[in-house]
N, C-alpha and C positions, 0 to 999 in steps of 0.2 A: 498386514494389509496397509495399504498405502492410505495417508490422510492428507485430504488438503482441504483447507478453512479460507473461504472468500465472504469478507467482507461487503456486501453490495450497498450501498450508502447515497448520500444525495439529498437534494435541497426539494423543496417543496415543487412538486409538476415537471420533476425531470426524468421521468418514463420508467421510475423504478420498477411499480406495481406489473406494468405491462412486460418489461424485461424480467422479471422475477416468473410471472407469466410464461413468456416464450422458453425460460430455462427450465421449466416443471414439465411442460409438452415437448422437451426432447426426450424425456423419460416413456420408457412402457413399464408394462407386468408382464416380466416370462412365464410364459407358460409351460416351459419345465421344472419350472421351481417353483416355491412358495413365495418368494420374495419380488416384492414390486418396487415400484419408478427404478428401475436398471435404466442405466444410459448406456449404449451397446456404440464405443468410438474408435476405430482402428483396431481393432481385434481385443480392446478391453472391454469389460464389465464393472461399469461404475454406478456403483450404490448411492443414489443422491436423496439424503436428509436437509430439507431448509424447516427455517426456524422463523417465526413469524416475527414483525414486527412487535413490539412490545409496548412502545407508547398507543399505537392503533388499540390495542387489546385493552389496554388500562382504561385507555377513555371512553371507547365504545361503551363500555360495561362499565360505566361508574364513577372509577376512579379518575379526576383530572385535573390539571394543575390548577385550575383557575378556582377550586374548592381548599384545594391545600394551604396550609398556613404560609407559606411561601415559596418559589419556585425550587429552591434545596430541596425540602423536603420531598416535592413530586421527584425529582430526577434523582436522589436518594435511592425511593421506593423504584422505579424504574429500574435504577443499576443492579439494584440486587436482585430484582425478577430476571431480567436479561445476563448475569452472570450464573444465574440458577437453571433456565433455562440452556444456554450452552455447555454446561458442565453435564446438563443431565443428557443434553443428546449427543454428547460426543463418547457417554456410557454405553452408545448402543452399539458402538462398533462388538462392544462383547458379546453380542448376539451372533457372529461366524457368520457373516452376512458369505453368500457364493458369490464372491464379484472381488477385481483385483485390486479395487479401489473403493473410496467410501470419501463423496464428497458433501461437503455440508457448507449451504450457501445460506448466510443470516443476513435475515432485512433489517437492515444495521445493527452495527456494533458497538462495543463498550465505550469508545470514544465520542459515538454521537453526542451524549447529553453534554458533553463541553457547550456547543451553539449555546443553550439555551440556559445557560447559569449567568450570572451577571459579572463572572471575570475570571478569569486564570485560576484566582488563587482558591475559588469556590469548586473549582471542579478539582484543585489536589488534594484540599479537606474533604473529598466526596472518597475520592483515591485511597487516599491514607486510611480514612473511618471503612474501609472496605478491604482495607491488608492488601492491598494491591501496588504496583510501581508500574508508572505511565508508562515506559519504554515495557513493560514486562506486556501490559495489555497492546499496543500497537504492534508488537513482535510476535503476537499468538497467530496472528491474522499472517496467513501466507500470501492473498492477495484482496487487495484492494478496489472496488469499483466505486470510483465515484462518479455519478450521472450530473452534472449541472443542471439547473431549474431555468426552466425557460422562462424566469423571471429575471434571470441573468444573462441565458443568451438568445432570448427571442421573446420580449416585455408584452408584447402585444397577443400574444400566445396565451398568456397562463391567465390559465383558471382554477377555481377551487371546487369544480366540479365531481371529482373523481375520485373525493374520499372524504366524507362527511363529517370524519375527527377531525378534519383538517381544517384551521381557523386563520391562516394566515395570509394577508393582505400584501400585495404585489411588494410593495417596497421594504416590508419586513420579510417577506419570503425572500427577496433577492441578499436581505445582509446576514439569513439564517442559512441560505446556498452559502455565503464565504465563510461563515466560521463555521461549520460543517464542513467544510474543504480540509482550512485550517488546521482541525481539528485531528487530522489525519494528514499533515505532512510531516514528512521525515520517515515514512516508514518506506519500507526496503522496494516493494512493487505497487505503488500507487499510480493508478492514470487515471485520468480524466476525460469525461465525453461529454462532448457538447449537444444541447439540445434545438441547436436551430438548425436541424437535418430533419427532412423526414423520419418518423418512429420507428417504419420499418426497415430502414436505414442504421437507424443507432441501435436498436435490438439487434439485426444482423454482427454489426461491428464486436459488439458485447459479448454476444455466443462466441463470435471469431476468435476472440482476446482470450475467454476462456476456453475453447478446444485447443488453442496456439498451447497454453500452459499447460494445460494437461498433456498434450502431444511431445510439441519438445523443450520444455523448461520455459527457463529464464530469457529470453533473445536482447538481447543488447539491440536495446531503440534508439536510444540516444542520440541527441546531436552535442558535442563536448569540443567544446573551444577552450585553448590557454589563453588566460586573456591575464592583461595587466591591470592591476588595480591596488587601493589601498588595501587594507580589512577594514579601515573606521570609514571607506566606502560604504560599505553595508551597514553602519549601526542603523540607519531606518529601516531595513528589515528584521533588525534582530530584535523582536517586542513580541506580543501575547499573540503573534499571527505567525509565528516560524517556530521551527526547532535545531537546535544546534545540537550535535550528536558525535562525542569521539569514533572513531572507528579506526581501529589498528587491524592489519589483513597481514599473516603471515603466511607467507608460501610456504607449504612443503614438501618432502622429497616421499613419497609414498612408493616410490617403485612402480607409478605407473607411465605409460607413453609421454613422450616429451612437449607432447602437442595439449596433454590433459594439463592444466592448474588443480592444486589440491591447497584449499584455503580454511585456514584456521580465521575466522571472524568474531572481533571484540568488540562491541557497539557498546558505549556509555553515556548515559544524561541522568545530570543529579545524580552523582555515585552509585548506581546502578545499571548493571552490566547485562547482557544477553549475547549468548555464543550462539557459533551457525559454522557446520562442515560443509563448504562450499567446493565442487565440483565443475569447472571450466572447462569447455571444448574450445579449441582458437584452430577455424582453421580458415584457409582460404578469406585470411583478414578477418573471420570474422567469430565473435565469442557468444555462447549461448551456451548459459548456467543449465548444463544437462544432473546436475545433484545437488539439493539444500537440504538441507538437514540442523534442524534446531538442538540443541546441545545443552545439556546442564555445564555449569561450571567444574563439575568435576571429570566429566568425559574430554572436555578442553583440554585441562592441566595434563591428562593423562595423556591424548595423542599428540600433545608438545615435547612432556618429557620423553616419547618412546619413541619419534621420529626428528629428524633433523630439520632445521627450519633452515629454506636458500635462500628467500628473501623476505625484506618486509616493508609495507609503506602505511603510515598514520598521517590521518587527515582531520582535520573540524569539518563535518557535513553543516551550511545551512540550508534550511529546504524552506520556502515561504513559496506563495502564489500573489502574482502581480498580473494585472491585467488580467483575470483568468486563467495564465499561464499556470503551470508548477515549473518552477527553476532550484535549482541545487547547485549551490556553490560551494565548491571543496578546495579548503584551505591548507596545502601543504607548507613541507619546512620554507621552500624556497620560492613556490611557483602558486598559482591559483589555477583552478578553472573550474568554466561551468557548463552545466551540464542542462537538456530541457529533450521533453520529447520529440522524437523525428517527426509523427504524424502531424506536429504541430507545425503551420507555415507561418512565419515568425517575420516581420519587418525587424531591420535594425531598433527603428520607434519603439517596438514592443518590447525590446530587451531592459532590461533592468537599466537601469540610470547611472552613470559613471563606469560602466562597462566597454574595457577598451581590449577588440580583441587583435591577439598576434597573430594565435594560428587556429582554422578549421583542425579538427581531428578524430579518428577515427583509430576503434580499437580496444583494448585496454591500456587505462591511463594507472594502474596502482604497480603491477609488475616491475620491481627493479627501477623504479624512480626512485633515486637517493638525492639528486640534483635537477637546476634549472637546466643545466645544459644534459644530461646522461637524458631526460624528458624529453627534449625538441630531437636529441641523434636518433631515438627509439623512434620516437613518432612519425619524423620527416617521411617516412619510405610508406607510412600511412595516411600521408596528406589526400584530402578527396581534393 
């Protein structure tokens, strides 16, 4: 059976509760089987498990930070219920559930408690004291939803009306929406949705985002400019609000159509590595990740030694959020570029700072780039 793990996350008032909401009322109970909330989408049957928020749960009932001997110790206690919790409901796929799929959607995830520790180094000591490696919990998560807090994009909006655990004050809500954000850049399908739309607006969007993945993968959003720049251009992105991330992609030769990519994926931060068989459709211009697949390190080694590898391209991913934005800059041998969402309408103003671009592009940028020039010949014929 098929598994996919979303993430759904977000700053204080930015429509989680409600969008978490409208995704449990796409579910019914069949009634030729024992099993309930089935979401019935294109001729699938998908089993949907969500997993409740866990700091709502702690505080309601008792436990809460503001009793704790200091904020460690709450987000401690937290992590280990909310990693106990996901372990145990992702044991229930063993139950042979009748459906072709089994989705499980957590009202945030293991990276949330970063927001609210007092600095970087307090949430890898949280990491560590829990056998865990940051890149291993951000990579568990197949996708990402992060909601913005209409304390961020609509100030006059939020209120602390709609969830009674909840004790935070407009202009701490809007700096616990950023590192919240934060907290989760770098990882593989992260997007962002803004809450100064109508609700039932940004619910619609959110359902969309998620039938879009369930339906046909991955879609290449992106807007990806080559652009000229230093790298000590960025060192004021590169602090406790980004993440820098090797990523080595080797292509390989699998015997399938020539139009399919078949990609061995090596992601590393802090000497820890997570692999992923990635599966590429490119056609008609355009590429949509139709197979991901998470991989031990030893399935890796295996389908390198037994298949030929035709090409390969390694890059430094930085991922930070400016302006609200999430922007990704990927540092090749020779060339740079960056990368940000299409749905996003962008002035040049809002682009990162020292950002000088050459060329608009479109496509896949890792394929057979060894050079600054074999880049612009590939690309030119996919200038928008």
């Amino acid at each position: 059976m098929d598994i996919i793990k979303i993430a759904l996350t977000g700053g204080p008032a930015g429509g989680k509760t409600s969008v978490l909401n409208a995704i449990k009322e796409l579910s019914v109970n069949d009634v030729d089987s024992k099993y309930k909330n089935i979401i019935h989408l294109n001729g699938k049957k998908i089993k949907l498990i969500t997993v409740p928020e866990t700091a709502t749960e702690l505080i309601s009932n008792g436990i809460t930070p503001v009793e704790a001997n200091n904020v460690y110790d709450f987000q401690n206690i937290l992590f280990g219920v909310q990693k106990s919790k996901e372990e145990l409901a992702e044991q229930a796929v063993r139950f042979g559930y009748d459906a072709d799929m089994c989705l499980f959607i957590y009202d945030r995830g293991l990276l949330d408690g970063r927001a609210y520790l007092n600095s970087k180094e307090e949430f890898e000591r949280l990491v560590m004291e829990n056998d865990m490696e940051e890149l291993e919990i951000l990579d568990q998560y197949d996708l990402v939803i992060d909601l913005l807090s209409t304390a961020t994009c609509l100030p006059q909006k939020y209120s602390l009306e709609n969830n009674k655990a909840r004790f935070e004050e407009a202009e701490w809500a809007k700096s616990i929406d950023y590192l919240t954000s934060t907290s989760w850049v770098g990882h593989r399908n992260l997007k962002l949705f803004r809450s100064d739309i109508p609700l039932q607006e940004e619910i619609d969007q959110v359902i969309n985002h998620i039938k879009d993945y369930i339906t046909y993968g991955i879609k290449d959003n992106q807007e990806k400019y080559l652009i000229e720049t230093d790298p000590d251009d960025f060192y004021q992105y590169t602090n406790e609000s980004s993440r820098t991330i090797q990523v080595n992609n080797k292509y390989m030769n699998f015997g399938l159509p020539s139009y399919l990519d078949t990609i061995l994926i090596k992601r590393t931060y802090r000497d820890y590595s997570t692999y992923f068989l990635q599966v590429v459709s490119n056609r008609s211009n355009k590429s949509v990740v139709i197979g991901d697949q998470k991989i031990d390190e030893a399935t890796y080694s295996e389908l390198l030694n037994k298949n030929e590898v035709i090409d390969e391209a390694t890059k430094t991913e930085l991922s930070f959020i400016e302006n609200n934005h999430l922007f990704k800059v990927s540092f090749y041998e020779d060339f740079t570029t960056l990368e940000f969402d299409r749905d996003d309408v962008l002035s040049l103003e809002e682009l990162p700072k020292d950002v000088r671009i050459i060329e608009k592009l479109d496509g896949s940028l890792d394929k057979s780039l060894k050079n600054k020039e074999k880049v612009l010949k590939k690309e030119k014929s996919m200038l928008i």
